[in-house]
C-alpha positions in Angstrom: -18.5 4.4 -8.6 -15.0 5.3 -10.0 -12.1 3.1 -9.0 -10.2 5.7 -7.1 -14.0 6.1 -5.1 -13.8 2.3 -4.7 -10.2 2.7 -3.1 -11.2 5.7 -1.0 -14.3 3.5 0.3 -11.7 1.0 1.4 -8.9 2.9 2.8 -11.8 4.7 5.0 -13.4 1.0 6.0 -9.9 0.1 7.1 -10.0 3.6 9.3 -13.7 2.5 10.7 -12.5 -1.0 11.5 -9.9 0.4 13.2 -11.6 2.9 15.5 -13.4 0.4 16.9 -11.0 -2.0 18.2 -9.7 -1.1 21.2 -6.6 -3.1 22.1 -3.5 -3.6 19.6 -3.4 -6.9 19.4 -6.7 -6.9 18.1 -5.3 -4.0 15.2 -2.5 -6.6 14.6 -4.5 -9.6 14.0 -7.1 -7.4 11.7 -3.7 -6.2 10.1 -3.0 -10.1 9.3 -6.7 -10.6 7.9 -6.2 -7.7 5.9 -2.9 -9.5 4.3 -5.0 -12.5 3.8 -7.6 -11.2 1.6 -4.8 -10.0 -0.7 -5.0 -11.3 -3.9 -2.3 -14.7 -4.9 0.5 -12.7 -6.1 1.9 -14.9 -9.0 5.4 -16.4 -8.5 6.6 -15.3 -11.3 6.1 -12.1 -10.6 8.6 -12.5 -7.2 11.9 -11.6 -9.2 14.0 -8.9 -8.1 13.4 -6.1 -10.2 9.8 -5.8 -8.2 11.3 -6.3 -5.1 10.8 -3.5 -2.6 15.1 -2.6 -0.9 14.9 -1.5 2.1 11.9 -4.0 3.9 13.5 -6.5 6.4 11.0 -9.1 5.4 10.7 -9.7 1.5 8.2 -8.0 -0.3 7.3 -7.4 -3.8 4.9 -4.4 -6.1 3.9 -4.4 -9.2 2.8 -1.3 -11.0 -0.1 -1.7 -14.0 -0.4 1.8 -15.6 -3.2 3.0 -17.6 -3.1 5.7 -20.1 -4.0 9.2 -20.8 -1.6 12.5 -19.2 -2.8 11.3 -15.6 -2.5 7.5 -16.0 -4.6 5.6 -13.2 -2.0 3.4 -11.7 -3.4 0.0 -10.5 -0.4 -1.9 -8.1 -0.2 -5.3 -6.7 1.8 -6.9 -3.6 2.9 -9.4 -1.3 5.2 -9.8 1.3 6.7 -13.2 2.8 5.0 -12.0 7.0 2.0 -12.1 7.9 2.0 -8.7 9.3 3.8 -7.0 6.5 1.5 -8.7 4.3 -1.6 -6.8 5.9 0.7 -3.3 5.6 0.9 -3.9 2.3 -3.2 -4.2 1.6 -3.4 -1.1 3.2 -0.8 0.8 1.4 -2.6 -1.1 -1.7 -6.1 0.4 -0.4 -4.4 3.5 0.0 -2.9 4.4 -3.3 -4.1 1.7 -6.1 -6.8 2.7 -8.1 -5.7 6.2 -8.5 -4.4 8.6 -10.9 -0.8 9.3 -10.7 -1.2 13.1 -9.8 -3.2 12.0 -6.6 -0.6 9.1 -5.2 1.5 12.2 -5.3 -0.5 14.1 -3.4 -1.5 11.6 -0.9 -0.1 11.8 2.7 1.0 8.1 3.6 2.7 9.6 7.1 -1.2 11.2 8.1 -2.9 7.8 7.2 -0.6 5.9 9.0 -0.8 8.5 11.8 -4.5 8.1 11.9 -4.6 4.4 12.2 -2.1 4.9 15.4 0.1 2.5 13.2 3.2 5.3 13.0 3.6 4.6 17.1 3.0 0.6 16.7 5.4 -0.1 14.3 8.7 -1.4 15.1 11.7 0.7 13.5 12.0 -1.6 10.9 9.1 -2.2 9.8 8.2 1.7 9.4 11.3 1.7 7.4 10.0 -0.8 5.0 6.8 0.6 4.5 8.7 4.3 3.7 10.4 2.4 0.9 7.1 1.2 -0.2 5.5 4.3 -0.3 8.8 5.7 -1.8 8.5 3.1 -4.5 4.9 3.9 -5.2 5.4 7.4 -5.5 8.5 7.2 -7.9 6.5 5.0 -10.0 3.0 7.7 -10.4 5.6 10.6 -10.9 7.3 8.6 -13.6 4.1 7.5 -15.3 3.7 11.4 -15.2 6.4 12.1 -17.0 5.9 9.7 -19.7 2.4 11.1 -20.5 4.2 15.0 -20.7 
C-alpha cells in the first residue's frame, strides 16, 4: 500500500470512529486520543519559523518534501492543548503522505463538515485550523513550483 493509501485508510478510520459515537463529548475525548498518539515533536523543532499565526493555542508544522515534479509531502505537528493537539493528527491524517497536487485538491472544509467538527468548533479554534490548512497548502503549491 502506497503512503498516500496509508493516509486515506486513516483519515477514513477517523470518519468510522466517528460515526459511531454518538454524543460530543465522546468525539472530543477521541479528538484528545487522537492528539496523544501523535508522534514527540522534537523541541527543537518548536521555533518560530514553524509556528502556525493565526492558532490561539501554540502550534507548530513541519513540512519534509520528497522529490520528483509532484513531490510527496510528509508534515509533522504539535500543538501545546490537548484538543488542538487531536485537530492537528487529523489534519496530519488528512493531508501527509500525499503528493503536493492532491493536498491541493483536497477539501479540508468537506472533511471537517463530515466529521460534524465545522459546527463543534469554537470560533477560534476553526480559525486556527484554517491557518493550518492554509499553511499546508501554501507549502504543496510551493513544493510545486520548485519542481516546474
Amino acid at each position: 500500500m502506497t503512503i498516500s493509501g496509508v493516509m486515506t485508510t486513516m483519515i477514513q478510520t477517523i470518519r468510522d470512529d466517528f460515526s459511531l459515537l454518538d454524543e460530543w463529548e465522546d468525539r472530543y475525548r477521541y479528538v484528545i486520543e487522537l492528539g496523544e498518539a501523535l508522534p514527540p515533536f522534537p523541541d527543537e523543532q518548536r521555533i518560530p519559523a514553524n509556528k502556525v499565526p493565526g492558532c490561539v493555542s501554540q502550534v507548530w508544522l513541519t513540512t519534509e518534501q520528497g522529490g520528483g515534479p509532484d513531490p510527496v509531502i510528509t508534515f509533522k505537528g504539535d500543538s501545546d492543548a490537548h484538543i488542538v493537539r487531536g485537530l492537528v493528527a487529523i489534519m496530519l491524517a488528512l493531508f501527509s503522505g500525499r503528493p503536493a497536487s492532491e493536498i491541493q485538491r483536497t477539501d479540508a472544509e468537506a472533511t471537517l463538515k463530515a466529521l460534524g467538527l465545522d459546527e463543534h468548533l469554537s470560533p477560534q479554534r476553526a480559525n486556527g485550523l484554517r491557518s493550518m490548512v492554509k499553511r499546508i497548502k501554501r507549502d504543496a503549491e510551493a513544493a510545486l513550483k520548485q519542481t516546474a
